[in-house]
N, C-alpha and C positions, 0 to 999 in steps of 0.2 A: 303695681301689681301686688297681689297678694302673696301670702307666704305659702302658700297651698299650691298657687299659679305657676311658681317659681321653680318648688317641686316637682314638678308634673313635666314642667316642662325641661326639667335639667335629668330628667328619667327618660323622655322621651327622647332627647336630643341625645344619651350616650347608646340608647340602642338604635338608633338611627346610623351614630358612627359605627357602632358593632356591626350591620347590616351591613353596609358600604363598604366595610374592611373583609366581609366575607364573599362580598360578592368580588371584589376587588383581585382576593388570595384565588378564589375559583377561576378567574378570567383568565390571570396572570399563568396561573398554570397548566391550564387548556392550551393558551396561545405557545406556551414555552413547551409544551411536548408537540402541538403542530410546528413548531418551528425545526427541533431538534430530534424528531419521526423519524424512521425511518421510511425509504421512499423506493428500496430496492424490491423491482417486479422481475417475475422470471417463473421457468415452468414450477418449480422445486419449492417456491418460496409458501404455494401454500396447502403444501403436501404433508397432512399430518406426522409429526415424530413424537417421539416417547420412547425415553431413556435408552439411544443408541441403536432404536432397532424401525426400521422401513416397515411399514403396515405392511398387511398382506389382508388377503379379501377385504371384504366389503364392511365398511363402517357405520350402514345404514341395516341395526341389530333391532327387532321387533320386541319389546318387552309385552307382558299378558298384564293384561288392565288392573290384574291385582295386585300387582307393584304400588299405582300413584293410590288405589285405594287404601291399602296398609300404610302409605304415606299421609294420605288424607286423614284416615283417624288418626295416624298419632299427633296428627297436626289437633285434631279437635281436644284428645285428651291430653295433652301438653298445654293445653291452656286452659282448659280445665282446672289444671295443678296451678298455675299462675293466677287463674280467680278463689283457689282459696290460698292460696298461701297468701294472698294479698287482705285476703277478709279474715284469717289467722292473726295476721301481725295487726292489723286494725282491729280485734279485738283483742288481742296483748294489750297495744298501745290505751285503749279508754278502759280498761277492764270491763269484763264479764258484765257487772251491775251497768256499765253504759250504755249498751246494746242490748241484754235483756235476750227473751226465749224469741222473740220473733224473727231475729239474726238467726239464729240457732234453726229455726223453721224453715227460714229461705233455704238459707244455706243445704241443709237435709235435700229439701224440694229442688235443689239444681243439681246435687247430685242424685237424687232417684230419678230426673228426666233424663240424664246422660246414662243413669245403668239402664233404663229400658232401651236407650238407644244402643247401648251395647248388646243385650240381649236379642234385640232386633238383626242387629248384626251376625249377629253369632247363628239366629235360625236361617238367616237366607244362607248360609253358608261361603261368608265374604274370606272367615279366620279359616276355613278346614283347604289345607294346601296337600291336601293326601289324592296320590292320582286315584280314580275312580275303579280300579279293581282293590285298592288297599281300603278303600271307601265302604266298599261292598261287603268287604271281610267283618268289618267296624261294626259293621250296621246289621249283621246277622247274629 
């Protein structure tokens, strides 16, 4: 066998044991919390508590859709911030002269499509959380 063949396959065979040790560590420990569960059923047992005090009404609360939406865009511009800080430090790392004006153009161009997306946002009125007679006030 070659010296290349040798390699390859003395790379393949330690992550193979890595894999086997991991699926090994997941089994072992599924099996040992079904074993050591607990298995007590009763009326009480699954009756919500939080810090010393018994519910009182109803735990099925209607939130208004602009919740997951505010949730949604911070989910988009959160990573937003994550694709440039990533193309930030990758131009740290090769300098300026490696990447040139055309990095510098994308870059611009991904964020002027996320600010029209924001401004999009902002005209259907997703951000204005003002009840509709303070709305009115606003707007005269």
């Amino acid at each position: 066998m070659s010296e290349t063949a040798i390699a390859t396959l003395s790379q393949n065979l330690g992550f193979a044991v890595y894999v086997f040790a991991v699926l090994a560590l997941v089994g072992f420990v599924v099996a040992f919390a079904a074993l050591l569960g607990g298995r007590a059923f009763g009326r009480n047992k699954n009756t919500p508590f939080e810090a010393g005090q018994l519910p009182t009404g109803s735990t099925k609360i209607r939130f208004s859709a602009k919740f997951y939406l505010v949730a949604m865009l911070f989910v988009i511009f959160d990573i937003e911030a994550l694709f440039l800080f990533a193309w930030a430090v990758s131009l740290k790392d090769a300098g300026l002269l490696g990447f040139g004006w055309a990095s510098f153009i994308e870059a611009t161009i991904f964020v002027l499509i996320l600010l029209a997306g924001l401004v999009y946002i902002m005209r259907l009125g997703v951000l204005n959380w003002a009840p509709q007679g303070r709305q009115n006030k606003l707007n005269k």
